[in-house]
Residue, then its C-alpha position, 0 to 999 in steps of 0.5 A: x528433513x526436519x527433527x523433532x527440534x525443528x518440528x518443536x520450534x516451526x510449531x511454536x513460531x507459527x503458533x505464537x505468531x497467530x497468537x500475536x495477531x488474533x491477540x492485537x486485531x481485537x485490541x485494534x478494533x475496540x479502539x478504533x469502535x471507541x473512536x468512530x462510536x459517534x459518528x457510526x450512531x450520527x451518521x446511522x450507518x447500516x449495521x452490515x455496513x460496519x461489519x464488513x468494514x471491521x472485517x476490513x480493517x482485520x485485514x487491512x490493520x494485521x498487514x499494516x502492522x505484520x512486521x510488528x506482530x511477527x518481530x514481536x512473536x518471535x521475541x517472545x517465544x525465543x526469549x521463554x526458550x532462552x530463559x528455560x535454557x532450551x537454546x543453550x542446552x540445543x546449541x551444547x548438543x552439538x548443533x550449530x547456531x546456524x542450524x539452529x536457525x533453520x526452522x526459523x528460516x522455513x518459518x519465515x517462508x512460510x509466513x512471507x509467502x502468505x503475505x505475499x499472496x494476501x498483498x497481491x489478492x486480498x489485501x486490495x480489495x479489504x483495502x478497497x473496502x476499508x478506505x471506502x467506508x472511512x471516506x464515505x460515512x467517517x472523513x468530512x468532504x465524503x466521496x468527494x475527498x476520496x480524490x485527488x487533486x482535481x484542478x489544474x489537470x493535464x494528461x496524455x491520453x495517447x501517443x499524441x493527443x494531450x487534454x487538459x481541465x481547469x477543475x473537476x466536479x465527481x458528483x456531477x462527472x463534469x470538467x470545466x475549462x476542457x481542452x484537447x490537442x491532438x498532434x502530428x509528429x511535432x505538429x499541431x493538427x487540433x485543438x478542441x476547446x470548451x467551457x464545459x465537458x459532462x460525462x454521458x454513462x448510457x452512451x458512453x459520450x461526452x457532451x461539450x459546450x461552447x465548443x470549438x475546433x480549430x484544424x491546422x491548415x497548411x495556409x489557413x486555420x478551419x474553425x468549427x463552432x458549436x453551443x453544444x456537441x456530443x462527441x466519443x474520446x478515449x479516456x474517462x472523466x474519473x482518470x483525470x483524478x483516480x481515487x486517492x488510495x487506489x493503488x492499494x485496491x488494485x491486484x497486482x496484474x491490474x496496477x502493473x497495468x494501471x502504473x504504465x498507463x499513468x506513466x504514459x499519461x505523466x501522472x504526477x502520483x506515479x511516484x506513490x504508485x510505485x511504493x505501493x508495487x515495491x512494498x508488496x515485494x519489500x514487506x515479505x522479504x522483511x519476514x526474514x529480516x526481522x526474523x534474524x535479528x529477533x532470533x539475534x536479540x532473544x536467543x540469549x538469557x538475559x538478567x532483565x529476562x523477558x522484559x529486556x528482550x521485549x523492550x529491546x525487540x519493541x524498540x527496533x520494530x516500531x524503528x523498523x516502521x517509523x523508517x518505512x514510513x518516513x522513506x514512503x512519504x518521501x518518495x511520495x512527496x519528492x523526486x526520492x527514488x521510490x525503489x530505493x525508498x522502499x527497500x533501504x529499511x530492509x538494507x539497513x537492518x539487513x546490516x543490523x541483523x548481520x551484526x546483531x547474528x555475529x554476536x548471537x553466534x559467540 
């Protein structure tokens, strides 16, 4: 059951956060308006457009940056107990510096379970869109920059057929240099090749041109030649080269799906998938984290006040980030777990917290 003191610091904890937020979404806005102003007027985009962008961005922009905004928040509001000598004049009524956390606790439940459920169902699509319009209207290449790596792409499309492109247009959904093996057991039993591969959308086919198959025979090879043949494959000419950003537009229930299909194809961006998954469980569970140890740095009076305990709390949020980030990329860009990559800021200040809280406590 929570007393009145509970009740005070739970309201102010959730308050001050939303106050954090509905405080720097707006700052966040204006700068990003000042920066793209000239391309929005230059490139005439519809005002609707831009609205649901920055709608978006609000979202997209608070969950990139809620680490900051609640480690921050809880400085804040902490610190003004501290200097008020509320925290001490609690801690002397008897209650202990653990109980004193509980409302901190439910606090940070709260907080993570909504992020949680933003990450695994709103997020996406605000990602979806956000990155949709940067790569549409803002980044040069348009909507060809919003894919990967296109040439030199080989796949697994299913236990034993393999297919491989030369290069791949977005625009006119065609692949150049095609080829296809289909294998069985260990053995070849054949190869499709042709110049050229287009995507037909009415009938869902495929069109091949300079075709040719050759069926392995026992003694002697079957080759079949066409200048042009219409035929059905299982998998779609954009798998080849998925959009660059998206895992972060996916549900949760669609990228555990679309992780274990891009394994089975031997993806070479599953790595950068996987942070994306892990991070959806790794950033709610930094609430508690960042809770405890902004509770650890602010609970004591302090002769530069506010002000040191702000400058301290800053200093180890924008820590916290700047790790997450470098252990992200790495991840990405390596053979790095990205488990491990994901999770280690939060197990290293998890150790901090723990120090920082032993102090707190004398």
């Amino acid at each position: 059951m929570l007393t009145i003191i509970d009740r005070y610091i739970l309201k102010r904890y959730l308050a001050t956060f939303a106050v954090m937020l509905f405080m720097f979404i707006p700052i966040g806005i204006i700068i990003d308006v000042s920066e793209k102003v000239n391309k929005l007027i230059e490139n005439d985009i519809p005002i609707s457009a831009i609205a649901l962008y920055y709608y978006n961005f609000t979202i997209y922009f608070a969950n990139l940056l809620f680490p900051i905004f609640l480690f921050l928040s809880v400085i804040w509001f902490t610190s003004k107990l501290a200097n008020n000598t509320e925290v001490i004049a609690i801690l002397s009524s008897g209650i202990s510096f653990n109980r004193f956390l509980k409302p901190y606790v439910i606090g940070a439940t709260i907080v993570s379970i909504f992020v949680l459920l933003m990450g695994f169902f709103i997020v996406p699509a605000a990602s979806e869109g956000f990155n949709s319009f940067r790569y549409t209207y803002l980044k040069g290449g348009g909507k060809e920059a919003m894919r990967g790596d296109n040439t030199n792409v080989y796949r697994q499309i299913s236990d034993d057929e393999f297919i491989f492109v030369n290069s791949y247009n977005e625009s006119s959904q065609t692949a150049f240099n095609f080829t296809l093996e289909k294998f069985k057991g260990e053995k070849l039993d054949y190869k499709i090749v042709a110049s050229r591969i287009k995507w037909n959308p009415k009938d869902s086919t495929y069109t091949l041109y300079d075709y040719t198959k050759r069926t392995v025979g026992e003694l002697n090879d079957v080759i079949e030649k066409q200048p042009e043949k219409k035929a059905a494959f299982n998998f779609d000419l954009e798998d080849l080269t998925p959009v660059v950003y998206i895992a972060e537009t996916l549900t949760y229930g669609k990228l555990v799906d679309f992780i274990d299909k891009e394994r089975a194809r031997g993806s070479s961006d599953i790595n950068t998938y996987l942070v994306v998954l892990y991070k959806k469980f790794s950033i709610p569970v930094s609430a508690f984290i960042l809770t405890l140890i902004a509770v650890s740095v602010s609970s004591m009076k302090r002769r530069g006040g506010m002000g040191t305990n702000l400058a301290i709390g800053i200093a180890i949020a924008f820590s916290y980030v700047f790790f997450d980030k470098i252990f992200g990329t790495l991840a990405e860009k390596s053979t790095f777990s990205p488990f491990l990559a994901v999770w280690l800021p939060n197990i290293l200040y998890t150790i901090l917290g723990y120090f920082l809280l032993r102090n707190a406590k004398r």
